[in-house]
C-alpha positions in Angstrom: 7.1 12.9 0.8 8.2 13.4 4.2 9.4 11.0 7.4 7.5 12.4 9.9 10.4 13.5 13.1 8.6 12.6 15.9 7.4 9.8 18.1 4.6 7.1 17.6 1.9 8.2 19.2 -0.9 5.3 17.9 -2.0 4.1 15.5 -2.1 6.0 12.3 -0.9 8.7 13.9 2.6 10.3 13.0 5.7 8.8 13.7 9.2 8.3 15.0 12.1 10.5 13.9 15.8 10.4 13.0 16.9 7.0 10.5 16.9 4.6 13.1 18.2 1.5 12.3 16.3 -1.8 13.1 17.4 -5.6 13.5 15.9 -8.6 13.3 17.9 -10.4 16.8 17.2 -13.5 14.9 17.9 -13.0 12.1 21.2 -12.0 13.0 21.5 -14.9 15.4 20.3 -18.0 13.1 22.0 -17.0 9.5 24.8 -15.2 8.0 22.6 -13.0 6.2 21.6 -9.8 7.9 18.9 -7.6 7.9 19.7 -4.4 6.1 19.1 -1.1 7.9 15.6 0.0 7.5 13.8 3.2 8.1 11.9 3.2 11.5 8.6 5.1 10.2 6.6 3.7 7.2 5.6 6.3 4.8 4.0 6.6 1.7 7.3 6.3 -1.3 6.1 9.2 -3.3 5.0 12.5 -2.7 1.6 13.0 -0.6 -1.3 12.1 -2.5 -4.8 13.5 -1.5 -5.3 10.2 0.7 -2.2 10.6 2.9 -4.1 12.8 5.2 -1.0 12.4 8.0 1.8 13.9 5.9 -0.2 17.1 4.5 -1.0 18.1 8.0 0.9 20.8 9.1 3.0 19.5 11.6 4.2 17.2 8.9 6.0 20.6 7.7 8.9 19.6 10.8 10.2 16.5 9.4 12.5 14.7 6.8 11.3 14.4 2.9 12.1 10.9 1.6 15.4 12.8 0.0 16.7 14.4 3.1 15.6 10.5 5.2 17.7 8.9 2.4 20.7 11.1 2.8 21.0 10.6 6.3 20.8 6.7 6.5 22.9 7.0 3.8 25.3 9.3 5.7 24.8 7.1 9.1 26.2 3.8 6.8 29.5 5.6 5.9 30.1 5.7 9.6 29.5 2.4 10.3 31.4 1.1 7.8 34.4 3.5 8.7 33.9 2.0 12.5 33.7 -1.5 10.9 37.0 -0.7 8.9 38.6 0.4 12.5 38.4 -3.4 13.2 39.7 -4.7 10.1 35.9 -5.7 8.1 34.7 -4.6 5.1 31.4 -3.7 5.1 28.6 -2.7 2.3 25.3 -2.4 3.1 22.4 -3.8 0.9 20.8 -1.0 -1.5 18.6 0.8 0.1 14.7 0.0 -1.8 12.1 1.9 -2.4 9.7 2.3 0.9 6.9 0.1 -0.6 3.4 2.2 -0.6 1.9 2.0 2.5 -2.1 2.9 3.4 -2.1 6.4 5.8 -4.8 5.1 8.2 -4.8 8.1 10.6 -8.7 8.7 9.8 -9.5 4.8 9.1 -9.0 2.7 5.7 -9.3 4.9 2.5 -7.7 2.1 -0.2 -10.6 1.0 -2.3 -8.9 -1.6 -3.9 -7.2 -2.1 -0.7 -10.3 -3.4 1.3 -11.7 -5.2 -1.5 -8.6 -7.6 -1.0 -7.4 -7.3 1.9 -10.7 -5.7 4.2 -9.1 -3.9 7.3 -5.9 -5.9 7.5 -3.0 -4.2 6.5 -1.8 -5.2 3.3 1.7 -7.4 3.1 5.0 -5.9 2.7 7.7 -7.0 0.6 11.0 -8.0 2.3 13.6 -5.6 2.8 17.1 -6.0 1.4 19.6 -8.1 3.2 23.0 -7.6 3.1 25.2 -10.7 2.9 27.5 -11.3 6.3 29.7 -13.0 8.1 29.5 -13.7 11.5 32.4 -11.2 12.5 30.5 -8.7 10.8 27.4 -9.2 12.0 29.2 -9.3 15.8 30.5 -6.0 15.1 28.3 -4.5 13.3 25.0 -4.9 15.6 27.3 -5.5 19.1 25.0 -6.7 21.8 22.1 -6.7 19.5 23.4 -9.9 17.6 23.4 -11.8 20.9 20.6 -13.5 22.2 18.8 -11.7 25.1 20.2 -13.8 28.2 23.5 -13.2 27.1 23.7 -9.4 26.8 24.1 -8.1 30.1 26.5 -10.6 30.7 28.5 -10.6 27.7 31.7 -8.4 26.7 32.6 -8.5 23.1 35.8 -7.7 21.6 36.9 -8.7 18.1 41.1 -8.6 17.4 41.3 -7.9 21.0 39.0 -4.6 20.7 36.3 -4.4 22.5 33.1 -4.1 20.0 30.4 -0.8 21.0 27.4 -2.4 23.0 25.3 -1.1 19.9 27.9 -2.3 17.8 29.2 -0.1 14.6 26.0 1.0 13.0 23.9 1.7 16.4 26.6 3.7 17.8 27.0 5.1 14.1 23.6 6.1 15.1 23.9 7.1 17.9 26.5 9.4 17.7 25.2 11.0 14.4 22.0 11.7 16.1 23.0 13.6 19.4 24.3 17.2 18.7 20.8 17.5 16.6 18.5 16.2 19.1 16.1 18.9 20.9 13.9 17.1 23.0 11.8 19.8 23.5 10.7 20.5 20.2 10.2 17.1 19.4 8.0 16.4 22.4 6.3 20.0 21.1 5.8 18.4 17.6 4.4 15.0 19.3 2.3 16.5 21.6 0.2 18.4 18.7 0.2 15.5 16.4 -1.6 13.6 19.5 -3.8 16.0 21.1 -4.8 17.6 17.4 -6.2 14.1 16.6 -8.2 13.4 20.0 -9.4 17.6 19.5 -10.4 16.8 16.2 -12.9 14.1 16.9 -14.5 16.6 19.6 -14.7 19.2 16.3 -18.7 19.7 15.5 -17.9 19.3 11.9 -16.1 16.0 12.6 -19.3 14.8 14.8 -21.8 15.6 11.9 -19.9 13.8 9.4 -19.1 10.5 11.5 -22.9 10.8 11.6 -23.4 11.4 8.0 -21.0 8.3 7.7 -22.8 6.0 10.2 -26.4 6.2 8.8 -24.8 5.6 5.4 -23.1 2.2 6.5 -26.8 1.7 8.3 -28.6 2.2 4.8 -25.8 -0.8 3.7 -26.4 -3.2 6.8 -23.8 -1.7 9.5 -24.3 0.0 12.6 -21.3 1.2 13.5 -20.7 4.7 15.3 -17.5 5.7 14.0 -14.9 4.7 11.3 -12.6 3.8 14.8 -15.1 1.5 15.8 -15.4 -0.8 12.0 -12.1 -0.7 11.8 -11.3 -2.3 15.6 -13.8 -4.5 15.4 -12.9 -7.6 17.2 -13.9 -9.9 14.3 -11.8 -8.0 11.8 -8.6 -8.2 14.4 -7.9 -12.0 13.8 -8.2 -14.9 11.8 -8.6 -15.2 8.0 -9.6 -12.4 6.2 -13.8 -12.9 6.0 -16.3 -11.6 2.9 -18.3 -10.5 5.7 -15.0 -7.8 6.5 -14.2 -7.3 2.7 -17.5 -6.3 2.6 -17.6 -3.9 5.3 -14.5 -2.2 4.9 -15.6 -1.4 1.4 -18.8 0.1 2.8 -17.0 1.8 4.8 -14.7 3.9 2.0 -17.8 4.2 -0.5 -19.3 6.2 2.4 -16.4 8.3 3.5 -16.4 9.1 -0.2 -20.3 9.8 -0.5 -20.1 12.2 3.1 -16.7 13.9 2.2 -15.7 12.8 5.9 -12.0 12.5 5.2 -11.7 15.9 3.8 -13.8 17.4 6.4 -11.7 15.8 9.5 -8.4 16.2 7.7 -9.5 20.1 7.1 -10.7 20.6 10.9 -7.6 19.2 12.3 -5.4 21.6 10.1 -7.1 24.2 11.6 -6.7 22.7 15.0 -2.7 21.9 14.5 -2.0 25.6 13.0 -3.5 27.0 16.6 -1.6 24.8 18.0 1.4 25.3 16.7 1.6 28.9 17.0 1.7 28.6 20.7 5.1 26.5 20.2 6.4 28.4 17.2 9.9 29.3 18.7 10.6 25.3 19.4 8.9 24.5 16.0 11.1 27.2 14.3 14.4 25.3 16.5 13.5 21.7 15.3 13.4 22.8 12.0 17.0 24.3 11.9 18.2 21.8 13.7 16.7 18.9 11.2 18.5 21.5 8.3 21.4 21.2 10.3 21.6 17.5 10.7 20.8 16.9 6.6 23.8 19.7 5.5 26.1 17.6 7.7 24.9 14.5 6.2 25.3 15.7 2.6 29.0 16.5 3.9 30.0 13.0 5.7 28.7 11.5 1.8 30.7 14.6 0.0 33.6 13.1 2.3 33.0 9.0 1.7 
């Protein structure tokens, strides 16, 4: 499976790169238990199946498997702990958990099972791990970040008389990990075909046949609907308690994606539109990719190192 290295572009779409680390301000504010670092782009946890349409496209090919993603958080917490350790804490992050499975919803809902429960809502996630710490810890460790919002420009925090990183230990761990591999212009290459691919794609004349295929097959079941877009952002599907009504729908919905073949007829039409695509940008494309090879060899060295 791969973390896709580029930024959020809507939804379903691909998203953001590089392990960045997430906290909960308040969490970190109310309790001594922390939230533990978690990855910034949900992704299915095992290899692509036939229904994660986002990470077989082609762009996907310029990102991080779930091995390389895991070696670099893992890499980024060795130098946070060896910041936290200039300061005199201990510090041992939670284990890291296995991303739960997550529904790729780049063309719509495609979880049977999925809608029959849960209709177009996005199924609940377990908890992440939390590493157990003390208030010093959690001072230094997420700086500024642990502080609540009216206090952070105004704030200087030192701990033993040093003054604590604004992004504390594991941000600037982060931080500082992150910069010699960053190439802004690949990545804005790599987002700017995962965005216009999609909004090409539903312009494709195969794409417009099926969604018509698709919406006089939800007709024959009761729904007028133009567009899987359209079901799925319903307003009445957007709030409130799950209804039969959207259960319904949403499983309507899949059966005649299934019965049209509209999932593998976009996801084959945008392929074809992201390979065009990408050949026009192949030199940054080819750049990114060293440079993500790069970032994972020195990784695999800071954990050779720990």
């Amino acid at each position: 499976m791969r973390r896709l290295a580029i930024p959020v572009l809507s939804l379903s779409l691909l998203v953001g790169c590089a392990s960045q680390e997430s906290s909960d301000r308040g969490s970190a504010e109310a309790s001594t238990t922390a939230p533990a670092p978690r990855p910034d782009s949900p992704s299915p946890a095992a290899s692509p199946g036939k229904d994660d349409y986002t990470f077989r496209l082609p762009i996907a090919a310029f990102s991080y498997t779930d091995a390389e993603y895991e070696v670099i958080g893992s890499a980024e917490q060795v130098l946070a702990r060896d910041c936290m350790k200039g300061f005199g804490l201990t510090y041992r992050p939670a284990g890291n958990s296995t991303p739960p499975k997550s529904e790729d919803r780049r063309y719509g809902i495609t979880d049977l099972e999925g809608a029959r429960r849960h209709g177009y809502r996005v199924p609940p996630q377990p908890d992440a791990p939390k590493a157990e710490l003390t208030e010093d810890q959690i001072k230094v460790l997420y700086g500024k970040r642990s502080l609540d919002k009216e206090a952070e420009d105004r704030t200087k925090l030192e701990y033993g008389g040093k003054e604590i990183p604004d992004e504390g230990c594991l941000g600037k761990a982060i931080l500082d990990f992150r910069k010699p591999y960053e190439y802004p212009a690949g990545s804005a290459a790599a987002s700017r075909i995962a965005g216009e691919s999609y909004d090409a794609s539903l312009k494709d004349p195969k794409v417009r046949a099926v969604f018509e295929k698709w919406s006089s097959c939800m007709k024959r079941s009761g729904y007028d609907y133009a567009s899987p877009m359209a079901a799925m952002e319903a307003p009445s599907f957007l709030a409130g308690e799950v209804s039969a009504t959207e259960r319904k729908t949403a499983v309507a919905d899949i059966t005649c994606k299934r019965n049209t073949g509209l999932l593998e007829t976009w996801f084959e039409a945008e392929s074809a539109i992201q390979k065009a695509m990408m050949k026009k940008d192949a030199a940054a494309l080819r750049k990114l990719d060293e440079l993500h090879g790069k970032k994972v060899n020195a990784a695999r060295k800071i954990l050779a190192e720990a």
